[in-house]
N, C-alpha and C positions, 0 to 999 in steps of 0.2 A: 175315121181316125179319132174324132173327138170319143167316140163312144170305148173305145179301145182305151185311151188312156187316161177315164175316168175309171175304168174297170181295172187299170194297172192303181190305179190310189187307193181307191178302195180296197185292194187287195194289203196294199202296204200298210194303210192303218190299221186296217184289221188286224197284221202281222206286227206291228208295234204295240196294238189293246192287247194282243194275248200276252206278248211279252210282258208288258209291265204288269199285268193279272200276275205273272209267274213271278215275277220279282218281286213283287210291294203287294204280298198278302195282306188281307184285312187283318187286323188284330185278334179276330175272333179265331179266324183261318189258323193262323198264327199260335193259338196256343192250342190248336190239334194235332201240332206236328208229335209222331211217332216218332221212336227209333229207327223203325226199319226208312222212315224217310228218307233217313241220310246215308252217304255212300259209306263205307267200310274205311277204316283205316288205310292210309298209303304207305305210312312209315311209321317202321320202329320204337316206340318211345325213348327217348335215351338222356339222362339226366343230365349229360354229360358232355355234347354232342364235340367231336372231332375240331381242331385246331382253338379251344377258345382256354385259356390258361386261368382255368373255375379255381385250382386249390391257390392262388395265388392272390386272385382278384376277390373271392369271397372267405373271410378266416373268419374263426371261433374261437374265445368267446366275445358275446357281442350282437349280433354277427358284425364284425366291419368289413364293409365295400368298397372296392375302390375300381369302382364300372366307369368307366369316361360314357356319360348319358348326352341325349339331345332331348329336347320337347320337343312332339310331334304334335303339330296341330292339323287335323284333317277331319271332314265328314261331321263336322258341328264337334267335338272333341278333343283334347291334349293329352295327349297319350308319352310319357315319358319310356325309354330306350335305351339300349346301348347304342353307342355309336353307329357302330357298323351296320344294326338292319334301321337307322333312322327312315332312310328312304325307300325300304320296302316297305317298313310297316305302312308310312305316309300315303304309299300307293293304295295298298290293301285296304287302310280306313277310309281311302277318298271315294274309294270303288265298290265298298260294300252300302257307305250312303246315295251313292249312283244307281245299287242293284236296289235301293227302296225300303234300306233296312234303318229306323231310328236312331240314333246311338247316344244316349242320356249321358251328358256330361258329366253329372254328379254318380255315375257309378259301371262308369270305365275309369281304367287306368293299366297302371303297366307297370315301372320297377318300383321296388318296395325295399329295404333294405332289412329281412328282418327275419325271425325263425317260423317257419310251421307252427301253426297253434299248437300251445302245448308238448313242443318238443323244444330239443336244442339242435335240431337239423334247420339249415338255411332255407327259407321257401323259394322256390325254381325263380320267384318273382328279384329274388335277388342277384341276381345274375343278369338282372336286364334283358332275358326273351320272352318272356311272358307278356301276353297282353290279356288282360280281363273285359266282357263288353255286357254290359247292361247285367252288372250279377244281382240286381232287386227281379227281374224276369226269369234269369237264368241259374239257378241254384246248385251247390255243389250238394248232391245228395242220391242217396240210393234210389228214389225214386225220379224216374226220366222227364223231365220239362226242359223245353227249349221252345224259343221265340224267336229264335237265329233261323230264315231260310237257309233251305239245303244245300244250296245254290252257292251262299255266302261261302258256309264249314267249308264246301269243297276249294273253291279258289285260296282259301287260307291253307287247306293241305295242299296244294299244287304248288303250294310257293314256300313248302321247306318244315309248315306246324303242323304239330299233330293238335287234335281237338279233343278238348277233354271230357267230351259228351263218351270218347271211349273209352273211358276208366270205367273201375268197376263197381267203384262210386263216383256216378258220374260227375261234370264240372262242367255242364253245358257253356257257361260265360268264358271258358279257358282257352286260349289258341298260344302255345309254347314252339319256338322256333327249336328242332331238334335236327338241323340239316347241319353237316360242316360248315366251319366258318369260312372255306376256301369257297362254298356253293350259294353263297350270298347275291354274288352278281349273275351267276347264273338264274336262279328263279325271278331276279328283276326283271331280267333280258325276255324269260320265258314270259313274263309278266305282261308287261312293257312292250317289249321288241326295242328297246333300246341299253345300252348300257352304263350300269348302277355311276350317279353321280361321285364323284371324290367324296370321303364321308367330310363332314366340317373337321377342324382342329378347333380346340378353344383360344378362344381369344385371346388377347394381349389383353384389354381391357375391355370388359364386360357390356354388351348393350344395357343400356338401363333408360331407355327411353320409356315412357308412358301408350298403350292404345288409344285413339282418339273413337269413346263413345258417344250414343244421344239412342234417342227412343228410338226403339226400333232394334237397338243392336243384339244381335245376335252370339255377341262369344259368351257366355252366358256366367265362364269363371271369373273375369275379369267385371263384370257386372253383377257379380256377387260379391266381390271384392268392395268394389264402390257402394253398394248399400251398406255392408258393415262399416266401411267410412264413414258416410253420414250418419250412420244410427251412433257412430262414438262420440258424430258432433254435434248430437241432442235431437235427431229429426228420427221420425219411429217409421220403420221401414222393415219386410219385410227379406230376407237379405235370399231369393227364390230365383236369383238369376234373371228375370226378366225386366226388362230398362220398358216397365210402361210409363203412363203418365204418373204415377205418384213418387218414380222415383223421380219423373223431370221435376216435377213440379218442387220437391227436396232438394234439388239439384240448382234449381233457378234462388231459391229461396238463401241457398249458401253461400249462392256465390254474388247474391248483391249485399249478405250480410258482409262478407270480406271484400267487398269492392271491385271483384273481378267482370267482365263480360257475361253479363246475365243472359247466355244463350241459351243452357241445360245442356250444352255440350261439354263433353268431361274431356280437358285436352290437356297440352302442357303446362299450363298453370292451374288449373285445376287439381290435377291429381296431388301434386305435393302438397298441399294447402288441405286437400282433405284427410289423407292418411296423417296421421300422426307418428314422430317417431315414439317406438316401443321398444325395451327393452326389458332386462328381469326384473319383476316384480311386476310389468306391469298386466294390467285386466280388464275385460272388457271387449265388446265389437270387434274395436281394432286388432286385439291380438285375435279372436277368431278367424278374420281377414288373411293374417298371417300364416297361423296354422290352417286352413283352406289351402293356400297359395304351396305352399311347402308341403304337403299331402299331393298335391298336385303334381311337385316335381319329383316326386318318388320317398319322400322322408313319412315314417309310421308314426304317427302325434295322434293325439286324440284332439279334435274341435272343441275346449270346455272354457276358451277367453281365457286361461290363465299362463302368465310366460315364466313357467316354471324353469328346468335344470334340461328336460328333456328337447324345450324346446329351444333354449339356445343353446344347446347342443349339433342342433338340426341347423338353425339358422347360421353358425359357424361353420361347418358343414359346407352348407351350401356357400357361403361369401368364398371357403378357400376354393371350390371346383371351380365358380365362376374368376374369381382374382382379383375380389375385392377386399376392402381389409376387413378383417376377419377378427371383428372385436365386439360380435354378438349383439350389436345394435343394430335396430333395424329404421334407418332412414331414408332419405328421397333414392340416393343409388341402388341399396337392394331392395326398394318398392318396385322400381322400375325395370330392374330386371326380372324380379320374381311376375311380375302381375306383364300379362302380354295381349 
């Protein structure tokens, strides 16, 4: 008997090493993948897809949008949405960093509100079913590169996107939901095996609560955010996402300057005390922070510290979806709701 089901274990790790071999290719594996790796298109492309009221919700000129979005935070990234496939995407990015695939915060994202390069056509990104994953690996271009397992593309076509690896200039980082809006809960289900949550409604009044960071933390936007705070409040820091020691050590040094609990934990009295309020004209770190943070939630800004016309544009913007007031300043409420 013992011999028998040491021979049944053996067999099942062996069967969980191959798996993960077939999931979580090495990086080198990784950038050999072919075209023909991947399976064939399932569906249609269709710009357009059935029940979603596009000429209404996206007009020209401009573009202006008016998509009811969620942040989706899953799979080490925040991936902003429309409402309605909030929680399949959430599925689909939790389960593709499950299947072994990285997915680099600084270059995923999802709605955009803004035209096609170089055209006055709306990019699909505006509409809110687009999601883009790791596009510094995954390049939109005539020539074929992908880093995405095959494995991945497929479960994002079974669940309603088509993948842009099958354009004809390819767009290997693309996965656009082209399924009716009626068939949303159905690919959950088929997902899942359970059925699609009630999507959120927005709030009456907006969270704006702060995340509680320290070394080690892992959301990596929100601790990018935090380095540009300190770096506005005179401490020189690299603002790369990762909460090592030099940010504790900024971090401890701040907050015995201002008298708070010198732990290096960045918590509720911390956060307000390092962000600064900003507003037009001003420059610097903090407004990078800003514009970071609001690139995050779907608004097209450029990173260059400056709070020009466009960027509190964006920032009003955002205060009126969330239901804050909406007078272009940005202090402790929409730090706290912006930074998560």
């Amino acid at each position: 008997m013992k011999t028998g089901t040491t021979t049944r274990k053996l067999v099942a790790i062996g069967a969980a090493l191959t798996l993960a071999l077939t999931l979580a290719p090495t990086a080198a594996s990784a950038a050999n993948y072919k075209e023909s790796d991947y399976p064939k298109a399932v569906m249609t492309y269709r710009a357009h897809p059935a029940g979603f009221n596009d000429a209404a919700e996206v007009t020209t000129p401009g573009p202006r949008c008016s998509i009811t979005t969620t942040v989706v935070s899953a799979g080490g990234v925040r991936v902003s949405v429309r409402n309605e496939l909030a929680s399949l995407v959430r599925e689909l990015l939790a389960r593709t960093k499950q299947m072994g695939y990285t997915m680099e915060a600084a270059s995923t994202g999802g709605y955009n509100c803004r035209y096609i390069g170089g055209t006055t056509t709306p990019s699909n990104h505006a509409y809110g079913r687009a999601v883009d994953i790791n596009w510094n690996q995954n390049p939109h271009s005539y020539t074929f590169r992908s880093t995405i397992p095959p494995a991945v593309v497929k479960m994002w076509m079974n669940a309603g996107f088509y993948w842009g690896g099958h354009y004809a200039k390819h767009d290997t980082m693309h996965f656009e939901y082209v399924g009716a809006k009626s068939a949303i809960g159905t690919y959950y289900k088929k997902l899942t095996g359970q059925s699609v949550p009630t999507p959120p409604t927005p709030p009456a009044a907006t969270e704006t609560s702060f995340p509680s960071l320290k070394q080690g933390s892992t959301n990596t936007a929100a601790v990018r955010t935090l380095q540009y705070g300190l770096t506005a409040r005179g401490y020189s820091l690299t603002a790369d996402g990762v909460f090592g020691a030099k940010t504790k050590a900024a971090l401890v040094k701040f907050q015995k300057a201002k008298g708070l609990a010198a732990d290096g934990i960045a918590g509720a009295k911390t956060w307000p005390a390092v962000l600064p309020t900003v507003k037009s004209g001003s420059t610097g770190a903090a407004v990078k922070a800003l514009q970071t943070e609001l690139r995050a939630a779907g608004y097209s800004l450029t990173v260059d510290g400056s709070f020009g016309a466009k960027t509190k544009a964006a920032v009003v913007a955002y205060q009126k979806a969330q239901r804050l007031t909406a007078d272009g300043i940005v202090g402790a409420k929409t730090w706290g709701s912006l930074v998560d």
